[in-house]
N, C-alpha and C positions, 0 to 999 in steps of 0.2 A: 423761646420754649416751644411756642407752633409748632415751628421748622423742625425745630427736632424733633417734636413727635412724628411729624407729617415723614420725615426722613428715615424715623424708628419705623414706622410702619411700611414704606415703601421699601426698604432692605429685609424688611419681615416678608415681604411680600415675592421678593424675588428668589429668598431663601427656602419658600415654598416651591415655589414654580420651581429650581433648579430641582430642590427633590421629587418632584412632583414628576418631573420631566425622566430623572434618573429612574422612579419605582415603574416609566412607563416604557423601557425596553421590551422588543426593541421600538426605535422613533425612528430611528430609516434604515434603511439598506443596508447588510449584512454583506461583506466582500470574504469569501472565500477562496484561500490561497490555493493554487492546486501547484506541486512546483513540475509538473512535468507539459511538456507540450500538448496541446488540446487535442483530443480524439484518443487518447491512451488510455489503455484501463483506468486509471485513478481519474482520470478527467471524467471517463463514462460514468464511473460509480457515484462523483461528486456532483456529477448535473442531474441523475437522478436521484437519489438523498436529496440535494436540495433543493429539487421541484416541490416535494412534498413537505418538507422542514418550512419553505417559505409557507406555503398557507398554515398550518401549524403556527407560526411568528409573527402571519399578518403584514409581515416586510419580505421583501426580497432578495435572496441570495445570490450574489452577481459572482461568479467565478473570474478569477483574475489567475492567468498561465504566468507561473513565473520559474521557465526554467532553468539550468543548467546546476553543473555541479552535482549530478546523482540523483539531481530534486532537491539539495542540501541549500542551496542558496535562495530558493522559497522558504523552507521551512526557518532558515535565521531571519529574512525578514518578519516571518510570522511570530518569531519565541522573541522579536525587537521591536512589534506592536503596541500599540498603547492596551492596557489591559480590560478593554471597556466594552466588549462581547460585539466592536463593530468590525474585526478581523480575527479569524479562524483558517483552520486551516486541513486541507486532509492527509494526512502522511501515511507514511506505509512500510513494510519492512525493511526495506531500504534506507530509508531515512531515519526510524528510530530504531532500528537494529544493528544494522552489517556497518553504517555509518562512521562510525566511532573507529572500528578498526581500519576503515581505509582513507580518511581523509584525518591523518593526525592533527593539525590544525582545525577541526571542528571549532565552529563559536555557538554551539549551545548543547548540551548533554540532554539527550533522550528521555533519560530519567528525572531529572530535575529544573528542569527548566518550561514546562509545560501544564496548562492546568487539564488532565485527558476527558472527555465527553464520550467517547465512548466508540467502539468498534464499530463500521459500516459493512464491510463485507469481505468472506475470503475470498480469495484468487489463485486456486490453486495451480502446481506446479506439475506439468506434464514433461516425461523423459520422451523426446521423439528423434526419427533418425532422417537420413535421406532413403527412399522408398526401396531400393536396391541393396539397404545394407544386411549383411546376409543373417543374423539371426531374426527366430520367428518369432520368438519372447521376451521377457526380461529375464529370464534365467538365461538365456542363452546371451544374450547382450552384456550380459554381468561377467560372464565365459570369456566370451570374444575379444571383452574389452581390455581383460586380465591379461590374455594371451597374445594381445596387438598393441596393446597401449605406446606403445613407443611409435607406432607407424598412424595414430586414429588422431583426428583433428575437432577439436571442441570450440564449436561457436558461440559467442555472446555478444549483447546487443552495448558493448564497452564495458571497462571497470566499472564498477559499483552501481551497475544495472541490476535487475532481478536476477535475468539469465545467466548473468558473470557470478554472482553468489551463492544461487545455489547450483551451479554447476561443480563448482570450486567445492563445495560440501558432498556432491554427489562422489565426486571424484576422490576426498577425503576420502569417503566409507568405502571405498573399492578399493582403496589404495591405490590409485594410478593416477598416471601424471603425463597425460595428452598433450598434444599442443593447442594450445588455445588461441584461438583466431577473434580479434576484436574486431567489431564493427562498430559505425558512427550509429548505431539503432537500430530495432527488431527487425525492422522492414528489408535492408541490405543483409543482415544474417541470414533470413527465411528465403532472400532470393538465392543465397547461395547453396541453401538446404536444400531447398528445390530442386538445384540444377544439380546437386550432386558433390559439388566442390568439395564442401564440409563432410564429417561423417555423423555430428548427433550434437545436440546442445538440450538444455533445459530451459521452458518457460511458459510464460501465464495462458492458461487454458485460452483465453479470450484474445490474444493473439496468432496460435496455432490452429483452433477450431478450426475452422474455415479450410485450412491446408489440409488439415488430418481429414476433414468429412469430404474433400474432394478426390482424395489418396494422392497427392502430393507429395505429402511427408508419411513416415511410416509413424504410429505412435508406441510404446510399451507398456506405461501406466503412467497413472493418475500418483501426486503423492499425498492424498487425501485420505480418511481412516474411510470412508464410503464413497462409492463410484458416483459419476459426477452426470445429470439428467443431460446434459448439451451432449454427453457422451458416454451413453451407458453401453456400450462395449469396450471401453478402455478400464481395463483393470486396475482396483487399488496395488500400491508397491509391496500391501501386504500382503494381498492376494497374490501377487505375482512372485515372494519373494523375498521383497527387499523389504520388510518392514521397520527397519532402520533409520529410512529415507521420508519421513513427511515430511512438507512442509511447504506453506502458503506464505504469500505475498500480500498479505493483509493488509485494508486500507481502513483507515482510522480516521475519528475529529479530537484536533487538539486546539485548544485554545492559549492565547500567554499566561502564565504560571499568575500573574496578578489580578487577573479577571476575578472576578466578583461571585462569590457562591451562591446567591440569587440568581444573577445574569448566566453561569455556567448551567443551574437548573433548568432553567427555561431550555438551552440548548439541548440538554440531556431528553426531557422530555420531548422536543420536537425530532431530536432522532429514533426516540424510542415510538412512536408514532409513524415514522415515515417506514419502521421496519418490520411494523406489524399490517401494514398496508399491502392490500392483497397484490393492487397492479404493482408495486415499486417490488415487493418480493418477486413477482412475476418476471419484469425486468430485469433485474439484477441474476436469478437462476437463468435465462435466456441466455446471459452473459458467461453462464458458466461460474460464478460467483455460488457462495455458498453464504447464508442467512446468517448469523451470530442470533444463538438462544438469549434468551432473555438476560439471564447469567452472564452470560460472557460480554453482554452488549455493554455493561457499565463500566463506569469510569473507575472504578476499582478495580475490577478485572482487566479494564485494558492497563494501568500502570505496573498489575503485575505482567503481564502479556511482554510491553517495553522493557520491563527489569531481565525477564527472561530472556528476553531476544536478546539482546545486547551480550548477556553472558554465553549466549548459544554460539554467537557469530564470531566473536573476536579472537578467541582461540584458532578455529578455523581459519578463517583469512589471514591470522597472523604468521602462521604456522605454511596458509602456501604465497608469506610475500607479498600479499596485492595488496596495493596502495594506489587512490587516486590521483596522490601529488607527488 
């Protein structure tokens, strides 16, 4: 009868401690998926977010690159995690939007498969040309484009890239149907832009910047509802025009759908912290990145954000044919 008690109490005992251990997330190291290769916007945005989230957490946020596949083959690892707030992950339009319609074999739905924490930052979409191309605006580029589109070549940095997406939408609302030139990634596009090859593609402010403020690349507009501080001479598309045409590259934290509503809080709160932080704002607008209000920053608002995208993009992509596989 001792033994038993002695054994009733040391299993009381452990049954604490595991709780005990469980109510103290996080207890180590936080691995964040990023699924594209390191130094890319989504990577930049997730190493600052989770500079500031780790002190916030008290543990630290170790970024783990895992890409290929669109960024599609991180984010199945991440929605195939154990649901225990020690694997997160940052996705972005691509991967919970245009996704679905271009890699018909997807193994996790955008919308359902995901417990969402909350929006990190937009990234919006700049229309830019090779510096020679002969209109001076977006009106005249939207002209030009009408009246050459058979003869004008549209770069992207491959299928189910940013640039391949919303180019392929641009193109939608113009109704023209370019040729489009794939590259293995933004860098081999933009050398082609450069040198003239190409005549114009669309993408993330934070990889053009640099080209557009050296005059490089010519730019048109921004497709953000307000002009963007890294480059407050590039006009919104509404300004210019096009106001038909928003639309960002938004990067996001999701967590796996079975994580824990405690555990997912805690998250919630250290990003809502790291976005109200002056230098992490400071960084991020530097980037050309644009802040999520308070409002938009939660996890309700981004699962409507996902629902919407998804419905934005598939029609579109379906309609011009692109498929990853």
């Amino acid at each position: 009868m001792k033994k038993l008690l002695v054994g009733m109490v040391a299993a009381l005992g452990l049954s604490t401690g595991a709780a005990q251990a469980q109510g103290a997330y996080p207890a180590r190291p936080i691995t964040m998926i990023v699924p594209f290769a390191a130094g890319g916007p989504t990577d930049v945005v997730a190493r600052i977010v989770g500079e500031h989230m780790s002190r916030t957490l008290g543990q630290q946020i170790v970024v783990e690159n895992v890409a290929g596949a669109g960024g599609t083959t991180g984010i199945t690892r991440g929605a195939q995690a154990q649901g225990d707030g020690y694997t997160i992950m940052m996705g972005h339009m691509g991967t919970h939007g245009a996704a679905p319609a271009l890699y018909p074999n997807l193994r996790y739905d955008p919308a359902k498969d995901f417990a969402p924490i909350g929006l990190a930052a937009g990234t919006p979409i700049i229309i830019v040309a090779k510096k020679d191309f002969p209109p001076a605006d977006l009106k005249g580029f939207v002209e030009y484009s009408k009246a050459n589109a058979a003869k004008l070549n549209g770069a992207h940095a491959g299928v189910g890239s940013v640039s391949h997406s919303t180019g392929v939408l641009l193109n939608s609302i113009l109704g023209i149907k370019p040729t489009l030139v794939a590259y293995r990634g933004t860098g081999p596009a933009l050398n082609d832009l450069m040198a003239g090859t190409v005549d114009f593609m669309t993408d993330q402010i934070v990889n053009v910047a640099p080209q557009i403020q050296a005059g490089t690349i010519k730019a048109y507009a921004i497709a953000t509802p307000e002009r963007s501080p890294a480059l407050p001479d590039v006009p919104t598309t509404k300004e210019a025009g096009l106001p038909n045409y928003e639309v960002s590259a938004w990067n996001a934290i999701f967590a796996p759908k079975s994580t824990p509503k405690e555990v997912t809080a805690k998250l919630v709160d250290a990003l809502d912290k790291a976005l109200d932080d002056e230098n992490t704002r400071k960084r991020l607008v530097e980037l050309g990145g644009v802040i999520p209000s308070k409002t938009e920053r939660t996890p309700d608002a981004l699962q409507k954000l996902v629902e919407s995208e998804v419905a934005r993009w598939t029609p579109v992509l379906k309609e011009a044919g692109a498929t990853a596989q």
